[in-house]
C-alpha positions in Angstrom: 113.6 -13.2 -61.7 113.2 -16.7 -63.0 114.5 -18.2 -66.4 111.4 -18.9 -68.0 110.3 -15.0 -67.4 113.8 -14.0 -68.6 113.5 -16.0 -71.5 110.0 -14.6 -72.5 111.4 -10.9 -72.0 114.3 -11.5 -74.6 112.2 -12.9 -77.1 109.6 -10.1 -77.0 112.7 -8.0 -77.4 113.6 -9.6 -80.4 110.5 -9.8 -82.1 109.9 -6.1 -81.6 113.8 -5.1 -82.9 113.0 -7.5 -86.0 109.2 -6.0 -86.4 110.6 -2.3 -86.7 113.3 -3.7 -89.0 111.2 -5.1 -91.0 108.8 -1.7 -91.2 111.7 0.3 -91.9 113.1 -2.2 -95.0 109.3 -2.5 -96.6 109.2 1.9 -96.4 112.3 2.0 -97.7 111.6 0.4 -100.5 108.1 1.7 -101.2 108.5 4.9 -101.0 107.2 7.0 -103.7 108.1 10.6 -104.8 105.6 13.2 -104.0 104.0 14.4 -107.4 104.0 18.5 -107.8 101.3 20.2 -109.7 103.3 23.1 -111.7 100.1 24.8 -112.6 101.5 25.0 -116.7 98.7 23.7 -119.0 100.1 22.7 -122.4 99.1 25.5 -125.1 96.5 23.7 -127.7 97.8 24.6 -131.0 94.7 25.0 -133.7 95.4 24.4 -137.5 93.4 27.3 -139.6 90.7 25.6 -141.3 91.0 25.6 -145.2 88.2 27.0 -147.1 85.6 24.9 -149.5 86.8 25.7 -153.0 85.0 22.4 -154.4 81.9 22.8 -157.0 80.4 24.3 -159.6 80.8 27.6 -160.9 79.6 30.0 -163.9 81.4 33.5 -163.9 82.0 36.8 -166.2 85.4 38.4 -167.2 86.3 41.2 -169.1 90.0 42.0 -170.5 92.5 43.4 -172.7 94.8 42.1 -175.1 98.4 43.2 -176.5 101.7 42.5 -177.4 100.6 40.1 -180.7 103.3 39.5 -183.4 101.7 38.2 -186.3 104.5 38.7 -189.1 103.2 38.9 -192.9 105.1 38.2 -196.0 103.8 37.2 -199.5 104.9 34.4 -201.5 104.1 34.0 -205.4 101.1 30.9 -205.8 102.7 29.5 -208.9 106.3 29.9 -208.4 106.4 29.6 -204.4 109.0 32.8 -204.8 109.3 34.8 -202.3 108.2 38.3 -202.4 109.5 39.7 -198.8 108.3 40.6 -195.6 106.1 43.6 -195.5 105.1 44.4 -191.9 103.6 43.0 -188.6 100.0 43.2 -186.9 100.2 43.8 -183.3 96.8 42.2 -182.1 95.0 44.0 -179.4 92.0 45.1 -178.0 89.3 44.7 -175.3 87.5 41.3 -175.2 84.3 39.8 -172.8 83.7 36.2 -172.1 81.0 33.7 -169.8 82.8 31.1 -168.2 81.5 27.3 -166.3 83.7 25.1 -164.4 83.8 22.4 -161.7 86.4 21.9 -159.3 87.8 19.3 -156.1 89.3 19.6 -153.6 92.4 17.8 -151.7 93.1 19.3 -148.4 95.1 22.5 -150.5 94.9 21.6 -153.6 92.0 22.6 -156.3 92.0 21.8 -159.8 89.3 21.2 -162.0 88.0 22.2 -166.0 86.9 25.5 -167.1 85.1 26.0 -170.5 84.9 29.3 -171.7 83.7 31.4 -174.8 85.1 35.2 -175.0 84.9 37.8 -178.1 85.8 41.4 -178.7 88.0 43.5 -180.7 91.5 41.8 -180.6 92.4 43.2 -184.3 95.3 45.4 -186.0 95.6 46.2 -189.5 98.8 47.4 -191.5 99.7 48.6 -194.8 102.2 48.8 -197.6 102.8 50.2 -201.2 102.3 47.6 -203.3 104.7 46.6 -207.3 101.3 48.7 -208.6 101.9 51.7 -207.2 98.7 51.9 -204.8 98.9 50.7 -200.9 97.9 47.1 -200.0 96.3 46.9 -196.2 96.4 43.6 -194.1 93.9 43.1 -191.5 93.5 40.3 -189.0 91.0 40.0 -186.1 89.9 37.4 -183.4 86.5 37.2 -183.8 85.6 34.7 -180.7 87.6 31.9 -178.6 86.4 29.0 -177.6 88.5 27.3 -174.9 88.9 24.6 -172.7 91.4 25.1 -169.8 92.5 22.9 -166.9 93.4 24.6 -164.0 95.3 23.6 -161.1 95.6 25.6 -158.0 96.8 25.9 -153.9 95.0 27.6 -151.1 97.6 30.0 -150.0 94.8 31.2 -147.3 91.4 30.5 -146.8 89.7 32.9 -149.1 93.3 33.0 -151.4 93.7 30.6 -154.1 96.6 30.8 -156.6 96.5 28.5 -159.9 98.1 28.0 -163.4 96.1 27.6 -166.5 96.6 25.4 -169.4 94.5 24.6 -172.5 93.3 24.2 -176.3 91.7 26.9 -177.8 89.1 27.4 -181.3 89.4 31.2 -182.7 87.6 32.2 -185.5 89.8 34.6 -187.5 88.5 37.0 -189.9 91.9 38.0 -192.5 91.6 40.6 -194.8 93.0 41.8 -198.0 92.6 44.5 -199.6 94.4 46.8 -202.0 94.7 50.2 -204.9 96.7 50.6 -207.9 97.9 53.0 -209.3 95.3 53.7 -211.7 92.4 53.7 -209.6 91.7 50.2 -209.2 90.8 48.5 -206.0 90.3 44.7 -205.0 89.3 43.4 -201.4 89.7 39.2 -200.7 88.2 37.9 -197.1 90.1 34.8 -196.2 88.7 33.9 -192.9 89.2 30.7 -191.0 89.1 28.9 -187.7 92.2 27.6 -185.8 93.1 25.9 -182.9 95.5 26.4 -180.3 96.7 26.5 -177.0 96.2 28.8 -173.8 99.1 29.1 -170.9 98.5 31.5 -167.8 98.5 31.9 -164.3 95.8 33.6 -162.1 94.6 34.0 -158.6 91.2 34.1 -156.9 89.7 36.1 -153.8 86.6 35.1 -152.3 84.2 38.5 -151.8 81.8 35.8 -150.0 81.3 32.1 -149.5 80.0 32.3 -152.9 81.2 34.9 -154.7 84.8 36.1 -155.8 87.0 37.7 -158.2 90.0 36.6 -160.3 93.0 37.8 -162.1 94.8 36.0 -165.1 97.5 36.4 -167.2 97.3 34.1 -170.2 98.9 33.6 -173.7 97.2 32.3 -176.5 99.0 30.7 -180.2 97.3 29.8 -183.0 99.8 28.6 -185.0 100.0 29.3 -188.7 97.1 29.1 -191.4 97.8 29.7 -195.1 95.9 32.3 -196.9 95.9 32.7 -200.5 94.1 35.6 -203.2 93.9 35.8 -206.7 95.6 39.4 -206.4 98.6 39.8 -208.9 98.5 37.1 -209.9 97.8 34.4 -207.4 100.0 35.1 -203.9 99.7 33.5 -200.1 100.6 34.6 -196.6 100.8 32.9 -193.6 98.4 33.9 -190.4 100.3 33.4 -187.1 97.6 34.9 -184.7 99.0 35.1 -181.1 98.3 37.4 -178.2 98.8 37.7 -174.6 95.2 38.5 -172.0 95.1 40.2 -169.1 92.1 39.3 -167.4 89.4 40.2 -164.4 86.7 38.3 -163.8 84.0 37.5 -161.5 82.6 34.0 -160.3 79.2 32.4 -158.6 79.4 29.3 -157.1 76.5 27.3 -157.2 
């Protein structure tokens, strides 16, 4: 064999060792990791959607109330003397009332005003003997509330709202006096007058429909104290202290 021919062989050699080399080193480091489809799809978690309690509303409720302390005791008008404490009205009684009130909305929270006007027949009357040997009766009834309430509530669920109540109430009281003596005698003073207040609760709220549903309250209500006086024996004052607590159903239409 002759040298050039040699020659030629031994580089073909080499180019083909440093060809395959090369191959090798540029698979080496491209190589990429197969990719294996598990077949798990990520579960899509969905929110519940919360309900639209926004808007206007006009409803109807009907309760009954108890449990008020009203403490009477007389005082001499020209003196200021003290005559004692002579008993307690315990106002109760059934009572009926129209409501309106707009509320909004953010995300789950509701809160809006409510105006609302309810009467009935939340009354008690008492009675003691009197210095004049006859009986002396007390009477004291709500005649009719007008209130304005804030109310401020959370979407536990979509048709479940839960809120507290807070406002300022207007009754118009209707205080009686009347009274015997001994000798057959008889006198009967009205001393009625209007008050205002405050209302505390808490309630809740189911919708029946989209628009329609039905409540629940419990509320308070304090009127503070009003001084009454009459001309009996004398010339002698009380202080009215009206107060009760409401338990309530009620039924509202959105509009």
């Amino acid at each position: 064999m002759c040298p050039v021919h040699v020659k030629f062989s031994a580089a073909a050699a080499m180019f083909a060792s440093l060809s395959l080399g090369a191959s090798l080193a540029a698979n080496a480091g491209g190589f990429v990791a197969p990719v294996v489809d598990s077949g798990v799809v990520s579960p899509v978690i969905e929110t519940a959607p919360v309900a639209d309690w926004a808007g206007g509303y006009a409803g109807l409720t009907l309760g009954y109330a108890f449990g008020g302390d009203d403490r009477v005791g007389f005082h001499e008008t020209a003196t200021g003397d003290y005559l004692g404490d002579v008993g307690k009205l315990e106002l109760s009684g059934v009572n009926a009332g129209v409501r309106v009130g707009y509320r909004w909305q953010r995300d789950r929270w509701v809160f809006g005003p409510e105006l609302g006007f309810e009467g009935g027949n939340i009354d008690d009357t008492m009675s003691f003997e009197n210095t004049l040997g006859g009986t002396t009766e007390v009477t004291s009834k709500i005649k009719n509330v007008l209130a304005l309430r804030m109310k401020t509530g959370y979407v536990v669920q979509p048709d479940l709202l839960v809120y507290g109540v807070a406002g300022v109430a207007r009754a118009k009281v209707e205080y009686n006096v009347a009274g015997t003596d001994g000798s057959g005698g008889s006198m009967s003073e009205d001393s009625d007058f209007s008050k205002t207040g405050y209302i505390l609760g808490v309630g809740v709220e189911k919708k029946v429909t989209d628009r329609m549903s039905v409540t629940g309250e419990y509320e308070y209500a304090s009127f503070g104290k009003s001084t009454r006086n009459y001309v009996a024996d004398g010339g002698v004052s009380t202080q009215a202290t009206p107060d009760y607590h409401n338990l309530k159903l009620g039924l509202n239409f959105k509009f």
